[in-house]
PALO-700720 format. One record per atom (N, C-alpha, C): residue number from 1; residue in three letters; atom name; x, y, z. Coordinates in steps of 0.001 Angstrom, whole numbers, plus 500000, padded with zeros to 6 digits. Layout:
// PALO-700720
@resi: NUM; resn: ALA; name: CA; px: X; py: Y; pz: Z
...
//
This chain:
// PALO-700720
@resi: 1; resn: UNK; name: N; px: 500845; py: 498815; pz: 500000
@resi: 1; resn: UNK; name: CA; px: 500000; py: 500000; pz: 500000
@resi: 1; resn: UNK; name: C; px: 500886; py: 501243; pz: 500000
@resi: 2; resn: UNK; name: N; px: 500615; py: 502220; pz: 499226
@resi: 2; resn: UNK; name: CA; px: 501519; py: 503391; pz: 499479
@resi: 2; resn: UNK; name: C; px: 500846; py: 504488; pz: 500142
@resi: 3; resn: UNK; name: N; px: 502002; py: 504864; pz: 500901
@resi: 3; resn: UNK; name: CA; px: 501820; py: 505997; pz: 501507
@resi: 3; resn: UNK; name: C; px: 500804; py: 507652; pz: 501487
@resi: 4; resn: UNK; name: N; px: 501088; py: 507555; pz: 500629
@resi: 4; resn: UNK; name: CA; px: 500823; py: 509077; pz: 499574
@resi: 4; resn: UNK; name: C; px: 499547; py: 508211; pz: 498542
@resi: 5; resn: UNK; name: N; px: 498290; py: 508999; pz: 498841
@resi: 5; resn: UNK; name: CA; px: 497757; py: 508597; pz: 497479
@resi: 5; resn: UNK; name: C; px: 497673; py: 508850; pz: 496190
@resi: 6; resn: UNK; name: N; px: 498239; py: 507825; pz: 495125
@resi: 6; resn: UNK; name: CA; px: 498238; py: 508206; pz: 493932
@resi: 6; resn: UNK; name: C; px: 497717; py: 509626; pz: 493515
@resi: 7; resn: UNK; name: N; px: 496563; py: 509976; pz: 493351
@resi: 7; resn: UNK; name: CA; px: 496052; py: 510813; pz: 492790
@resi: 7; resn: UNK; name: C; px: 496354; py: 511862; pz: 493402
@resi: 8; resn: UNK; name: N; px: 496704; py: 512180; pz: 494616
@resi: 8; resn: UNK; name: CA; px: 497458; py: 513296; pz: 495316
@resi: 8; resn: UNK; name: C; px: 498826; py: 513484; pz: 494854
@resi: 9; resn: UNK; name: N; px: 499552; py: 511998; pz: 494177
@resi: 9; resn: UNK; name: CA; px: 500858; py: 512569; pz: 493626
@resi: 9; resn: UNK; name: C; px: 500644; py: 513197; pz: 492670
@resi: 10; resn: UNK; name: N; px: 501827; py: 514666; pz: 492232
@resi: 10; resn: UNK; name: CA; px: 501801; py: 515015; pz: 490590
@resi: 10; resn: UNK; name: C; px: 502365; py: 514094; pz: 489922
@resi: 11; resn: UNK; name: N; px: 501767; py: 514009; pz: 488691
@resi: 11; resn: UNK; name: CA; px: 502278; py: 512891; pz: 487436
@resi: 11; resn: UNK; name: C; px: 503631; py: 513594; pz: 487355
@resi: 12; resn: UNK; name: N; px: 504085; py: 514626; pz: 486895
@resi: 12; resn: UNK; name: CA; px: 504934; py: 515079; pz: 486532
@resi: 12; resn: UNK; name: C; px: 505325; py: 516433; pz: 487885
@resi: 13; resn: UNK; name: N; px: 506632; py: 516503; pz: 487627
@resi: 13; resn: UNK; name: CA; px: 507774; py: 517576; pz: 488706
@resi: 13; resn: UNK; name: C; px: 507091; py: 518654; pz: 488262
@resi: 14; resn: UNK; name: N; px: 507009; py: 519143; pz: 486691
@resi: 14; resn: UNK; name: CA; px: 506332; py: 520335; pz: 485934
@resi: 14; resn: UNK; name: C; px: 504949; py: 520760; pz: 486637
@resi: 15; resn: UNK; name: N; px: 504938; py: 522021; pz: 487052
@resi: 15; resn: UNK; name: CA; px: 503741; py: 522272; pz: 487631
@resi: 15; resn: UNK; name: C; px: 503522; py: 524127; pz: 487132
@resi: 16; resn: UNK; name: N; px: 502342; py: 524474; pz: 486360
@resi: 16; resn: UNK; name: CA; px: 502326; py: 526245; pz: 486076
@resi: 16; resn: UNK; name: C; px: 501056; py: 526424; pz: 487063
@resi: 17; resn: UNK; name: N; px: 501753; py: 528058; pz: 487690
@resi: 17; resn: UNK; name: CA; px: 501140; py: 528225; pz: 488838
@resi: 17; resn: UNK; name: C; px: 500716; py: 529550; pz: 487748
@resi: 18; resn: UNK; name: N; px: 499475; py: 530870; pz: 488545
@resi: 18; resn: UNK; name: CA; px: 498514; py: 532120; pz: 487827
@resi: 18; resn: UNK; name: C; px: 498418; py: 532577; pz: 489270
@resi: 19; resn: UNK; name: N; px: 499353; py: 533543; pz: 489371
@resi: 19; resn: UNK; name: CA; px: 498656; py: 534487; pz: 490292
@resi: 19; resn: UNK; name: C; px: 499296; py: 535764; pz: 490457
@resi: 20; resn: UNK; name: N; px: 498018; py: 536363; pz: 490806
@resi: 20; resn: UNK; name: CA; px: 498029; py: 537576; pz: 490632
@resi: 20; resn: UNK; name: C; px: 498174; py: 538591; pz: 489507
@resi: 21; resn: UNK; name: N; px: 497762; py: 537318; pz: 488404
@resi: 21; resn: UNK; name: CA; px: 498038; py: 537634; pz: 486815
@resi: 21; resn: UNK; name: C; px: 499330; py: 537213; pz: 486660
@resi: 22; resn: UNK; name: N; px: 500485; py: 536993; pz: 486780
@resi: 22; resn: UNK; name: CA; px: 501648; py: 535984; pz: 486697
@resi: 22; resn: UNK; name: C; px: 501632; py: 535101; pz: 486840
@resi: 23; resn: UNK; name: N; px: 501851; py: 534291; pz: 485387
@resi: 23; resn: UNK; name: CA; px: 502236; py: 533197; pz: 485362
@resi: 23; resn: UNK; name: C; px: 503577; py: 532388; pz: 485546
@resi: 24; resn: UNK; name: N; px: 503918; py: 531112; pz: 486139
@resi: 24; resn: UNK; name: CA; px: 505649; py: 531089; pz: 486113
@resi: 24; resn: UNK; name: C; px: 505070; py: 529439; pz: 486075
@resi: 25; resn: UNK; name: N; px: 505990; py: 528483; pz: 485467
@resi: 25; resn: UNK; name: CA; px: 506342; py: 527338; pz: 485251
@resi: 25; resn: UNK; name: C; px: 507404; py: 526865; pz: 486182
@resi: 26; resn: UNK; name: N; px: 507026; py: 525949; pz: 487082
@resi: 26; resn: UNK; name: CA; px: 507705; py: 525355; pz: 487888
@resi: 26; resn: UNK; name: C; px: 508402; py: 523953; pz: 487652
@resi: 27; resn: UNK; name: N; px: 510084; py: 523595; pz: 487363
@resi: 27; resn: UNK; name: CA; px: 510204; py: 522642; pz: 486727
@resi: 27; resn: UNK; name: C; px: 509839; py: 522032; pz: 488433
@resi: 28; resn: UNK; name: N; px: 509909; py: 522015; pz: 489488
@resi: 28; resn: UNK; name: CA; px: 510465; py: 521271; pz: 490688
@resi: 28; resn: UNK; name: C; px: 509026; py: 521285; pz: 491371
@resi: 29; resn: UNK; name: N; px: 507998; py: 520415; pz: 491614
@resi: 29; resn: UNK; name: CA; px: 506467; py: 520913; pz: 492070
@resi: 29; resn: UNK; name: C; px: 506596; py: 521387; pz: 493595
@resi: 30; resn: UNK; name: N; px: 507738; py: 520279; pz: 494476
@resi: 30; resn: UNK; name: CA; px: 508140; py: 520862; pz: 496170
@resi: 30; resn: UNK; name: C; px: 508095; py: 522241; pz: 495953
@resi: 31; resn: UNK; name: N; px: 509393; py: 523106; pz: 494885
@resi: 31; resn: UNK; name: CA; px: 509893; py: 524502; pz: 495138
@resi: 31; resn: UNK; name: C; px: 508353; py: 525113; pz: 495254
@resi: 32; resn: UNK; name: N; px: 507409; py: 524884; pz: 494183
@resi: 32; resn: UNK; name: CA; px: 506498; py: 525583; pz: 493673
@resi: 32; resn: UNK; name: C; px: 505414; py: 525745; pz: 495930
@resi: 33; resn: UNK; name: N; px: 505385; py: 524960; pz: 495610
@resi: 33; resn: UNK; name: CA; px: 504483; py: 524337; pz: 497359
@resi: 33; resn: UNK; name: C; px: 505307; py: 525106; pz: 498412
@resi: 34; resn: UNK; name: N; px: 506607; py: 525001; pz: 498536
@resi: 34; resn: UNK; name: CA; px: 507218; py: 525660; pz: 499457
@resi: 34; resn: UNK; name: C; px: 506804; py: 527547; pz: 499021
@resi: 35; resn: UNK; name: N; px: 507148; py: 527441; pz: 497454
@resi: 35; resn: UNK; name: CA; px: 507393; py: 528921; pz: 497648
@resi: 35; resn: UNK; name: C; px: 505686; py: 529832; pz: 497656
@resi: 36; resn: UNK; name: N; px: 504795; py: 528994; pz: 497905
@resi: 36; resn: UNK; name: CA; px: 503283; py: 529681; pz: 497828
@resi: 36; resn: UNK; name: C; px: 502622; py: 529426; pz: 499874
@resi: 37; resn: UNK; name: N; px: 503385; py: 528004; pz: 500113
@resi: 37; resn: UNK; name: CA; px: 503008; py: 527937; pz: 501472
@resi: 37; resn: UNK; name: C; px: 504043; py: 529160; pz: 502065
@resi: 38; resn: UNK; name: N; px: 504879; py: 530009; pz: 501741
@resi: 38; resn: UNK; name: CA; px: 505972; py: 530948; pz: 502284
@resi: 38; resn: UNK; name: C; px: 504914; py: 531964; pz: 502302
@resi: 39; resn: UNK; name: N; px: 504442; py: 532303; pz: 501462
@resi: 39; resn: UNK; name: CA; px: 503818; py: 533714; pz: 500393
@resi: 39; resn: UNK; name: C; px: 502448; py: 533689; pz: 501583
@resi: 40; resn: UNK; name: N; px: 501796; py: 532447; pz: 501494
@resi: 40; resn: UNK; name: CA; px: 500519; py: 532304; pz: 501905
@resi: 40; resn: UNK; name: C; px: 501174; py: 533112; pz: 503714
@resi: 41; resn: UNK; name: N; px: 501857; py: 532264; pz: 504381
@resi: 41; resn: UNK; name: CA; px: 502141; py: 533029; pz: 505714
@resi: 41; resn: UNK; name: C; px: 502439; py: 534531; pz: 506012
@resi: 42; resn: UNK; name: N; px: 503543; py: 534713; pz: 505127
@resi: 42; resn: UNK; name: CA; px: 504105; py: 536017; pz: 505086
@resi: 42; resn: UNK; name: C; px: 503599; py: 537215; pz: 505001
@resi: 43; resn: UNK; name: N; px: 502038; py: 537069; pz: 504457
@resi: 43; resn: UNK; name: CA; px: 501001; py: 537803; pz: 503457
@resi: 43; resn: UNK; name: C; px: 499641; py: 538164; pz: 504272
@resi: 44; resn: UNK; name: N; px: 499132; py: 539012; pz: 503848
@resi: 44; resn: UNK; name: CA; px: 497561; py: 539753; pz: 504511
@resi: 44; resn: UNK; name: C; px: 496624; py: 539577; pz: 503819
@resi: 45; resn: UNK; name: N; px: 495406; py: 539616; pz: 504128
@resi: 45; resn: UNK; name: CA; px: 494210; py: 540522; pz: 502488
@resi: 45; resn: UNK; name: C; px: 493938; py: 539375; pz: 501059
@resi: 46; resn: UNK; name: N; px: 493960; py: 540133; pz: 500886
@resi: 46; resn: UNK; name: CA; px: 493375; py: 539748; pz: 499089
@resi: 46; resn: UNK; name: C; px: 495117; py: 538681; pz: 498606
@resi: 47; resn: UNK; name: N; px: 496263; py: 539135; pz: 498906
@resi: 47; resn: UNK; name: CA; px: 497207; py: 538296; pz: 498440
@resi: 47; resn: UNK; name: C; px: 497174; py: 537209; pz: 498881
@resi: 48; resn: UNK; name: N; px: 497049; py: 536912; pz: 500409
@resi: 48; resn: UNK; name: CA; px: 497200; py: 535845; pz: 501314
@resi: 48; resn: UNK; name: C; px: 496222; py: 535003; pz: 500606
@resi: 49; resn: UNK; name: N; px: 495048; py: 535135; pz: 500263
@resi: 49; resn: UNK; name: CA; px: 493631; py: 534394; pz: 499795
@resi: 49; resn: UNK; name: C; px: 494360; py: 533741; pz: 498686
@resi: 50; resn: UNK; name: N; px: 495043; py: 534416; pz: 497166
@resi: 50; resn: UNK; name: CA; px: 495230; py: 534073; pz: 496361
@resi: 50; resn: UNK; name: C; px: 496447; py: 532789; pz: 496359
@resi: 51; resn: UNK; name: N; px: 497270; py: 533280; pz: 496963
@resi: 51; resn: UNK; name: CA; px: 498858; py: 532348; pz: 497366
@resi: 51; resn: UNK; name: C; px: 498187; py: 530925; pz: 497980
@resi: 52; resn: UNK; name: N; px: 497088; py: 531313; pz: 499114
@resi: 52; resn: UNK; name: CA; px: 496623; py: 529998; pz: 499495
@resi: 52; resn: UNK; name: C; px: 495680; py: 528932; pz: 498607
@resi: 53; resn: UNK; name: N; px: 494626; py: 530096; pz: 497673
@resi: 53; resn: UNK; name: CA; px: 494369; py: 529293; pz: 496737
@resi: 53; resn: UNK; name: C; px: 494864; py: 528344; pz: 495336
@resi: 54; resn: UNK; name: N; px: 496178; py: 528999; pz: 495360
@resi: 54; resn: UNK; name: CA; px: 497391; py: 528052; pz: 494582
@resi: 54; resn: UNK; name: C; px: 498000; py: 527296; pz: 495066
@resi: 55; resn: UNK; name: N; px: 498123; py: 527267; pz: 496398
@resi: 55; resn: UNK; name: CA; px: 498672; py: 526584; pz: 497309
@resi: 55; resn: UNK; name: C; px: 497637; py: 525084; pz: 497448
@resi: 56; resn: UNK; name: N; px: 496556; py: 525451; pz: 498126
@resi: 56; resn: UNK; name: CA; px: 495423; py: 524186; pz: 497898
@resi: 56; resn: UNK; name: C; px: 495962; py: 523071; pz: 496945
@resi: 57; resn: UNK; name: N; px: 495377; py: 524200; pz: 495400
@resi: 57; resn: UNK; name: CA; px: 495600; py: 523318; pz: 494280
@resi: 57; resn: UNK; name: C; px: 496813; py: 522357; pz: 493856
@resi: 58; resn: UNK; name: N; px: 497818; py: 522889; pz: 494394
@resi: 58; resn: UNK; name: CA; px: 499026; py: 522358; pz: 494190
@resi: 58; resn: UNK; name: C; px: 498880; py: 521064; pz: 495127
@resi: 59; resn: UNK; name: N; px: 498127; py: 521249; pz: 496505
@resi: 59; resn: UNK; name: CA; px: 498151; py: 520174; pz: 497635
@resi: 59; resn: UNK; name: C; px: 497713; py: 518730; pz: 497197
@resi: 60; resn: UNK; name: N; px: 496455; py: 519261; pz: 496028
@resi: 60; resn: UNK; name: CA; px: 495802; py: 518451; pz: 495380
@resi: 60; resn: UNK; name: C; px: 496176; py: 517769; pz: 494030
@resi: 61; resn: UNK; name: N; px: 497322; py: 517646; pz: 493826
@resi: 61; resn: UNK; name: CA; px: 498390; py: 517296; pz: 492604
@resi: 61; resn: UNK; name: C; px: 497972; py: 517678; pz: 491181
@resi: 62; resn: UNK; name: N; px: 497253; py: 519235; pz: 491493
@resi: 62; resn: UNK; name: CA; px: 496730; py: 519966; pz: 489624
@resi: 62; resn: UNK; name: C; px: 498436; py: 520093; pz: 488852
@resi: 63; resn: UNK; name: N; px: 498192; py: 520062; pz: 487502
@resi: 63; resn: UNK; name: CA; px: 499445; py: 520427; pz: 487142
@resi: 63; resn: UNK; name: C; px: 499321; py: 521864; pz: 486625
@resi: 64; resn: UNK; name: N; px: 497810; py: 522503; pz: 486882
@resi: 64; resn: UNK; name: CA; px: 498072; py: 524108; pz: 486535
@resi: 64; resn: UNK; name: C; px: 496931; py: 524597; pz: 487579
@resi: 65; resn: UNK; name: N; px: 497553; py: 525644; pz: 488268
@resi: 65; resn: UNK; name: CA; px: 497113; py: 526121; pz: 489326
@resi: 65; resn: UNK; name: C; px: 496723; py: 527444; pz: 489243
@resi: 66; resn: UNK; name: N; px: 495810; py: 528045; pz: 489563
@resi: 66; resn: UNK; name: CA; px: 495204; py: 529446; pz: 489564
@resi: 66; resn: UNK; name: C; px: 494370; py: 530163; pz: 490594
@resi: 67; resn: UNK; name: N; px: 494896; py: 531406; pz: 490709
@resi: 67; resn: UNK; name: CA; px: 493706; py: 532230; pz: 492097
@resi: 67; resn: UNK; name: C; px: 492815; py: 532314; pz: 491388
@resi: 68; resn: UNK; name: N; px: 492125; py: 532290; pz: 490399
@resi: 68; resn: UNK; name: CA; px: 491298; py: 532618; pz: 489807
@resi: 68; resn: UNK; name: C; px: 490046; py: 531842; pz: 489505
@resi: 69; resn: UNK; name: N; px: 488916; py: 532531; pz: 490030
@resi: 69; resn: UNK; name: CA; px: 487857; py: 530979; pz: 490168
@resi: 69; resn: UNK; name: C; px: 486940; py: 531438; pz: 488875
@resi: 70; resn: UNK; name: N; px: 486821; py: 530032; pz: 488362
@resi: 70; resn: UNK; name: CA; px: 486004; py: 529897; pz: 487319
@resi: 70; resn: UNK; name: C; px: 485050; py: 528704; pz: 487663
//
């Protein structure tokens, strides 16, 4: 049985994150998680919301992530 469930792993390291209208391509998916769970703490307001809502998605192994709800 493994640890980690499949579908929570990313298929791929490649992960593109959208926020705040910037986009950036993450070859490494950890860096991407570390550097939005940083943002999400560090942060107040309307940014903090967005960083955490990329943050989520990333938790959830999307390979493209966005503050932006559709």
């Amino acid at each position: 049985m493994l640890k980690t469930p499949e579908l929570a792993m990313p298929r791929t390291n490649k992960v593109t994150t959208v926020c705040n209208g910037k986009r950036k391509v993450w070859m490494d998916y950890e860096e991407a998680k570390a550097y939005f769970l940083e943002l999400m703490m560090t942060t107040e307001g309307d940014e903090r919301d967005r960083a955490e809502c990329v943050y989520i998605q990333l938790t959830h192994g999307l390979s493209e992530c966005s503050d932006v709800d559709e």
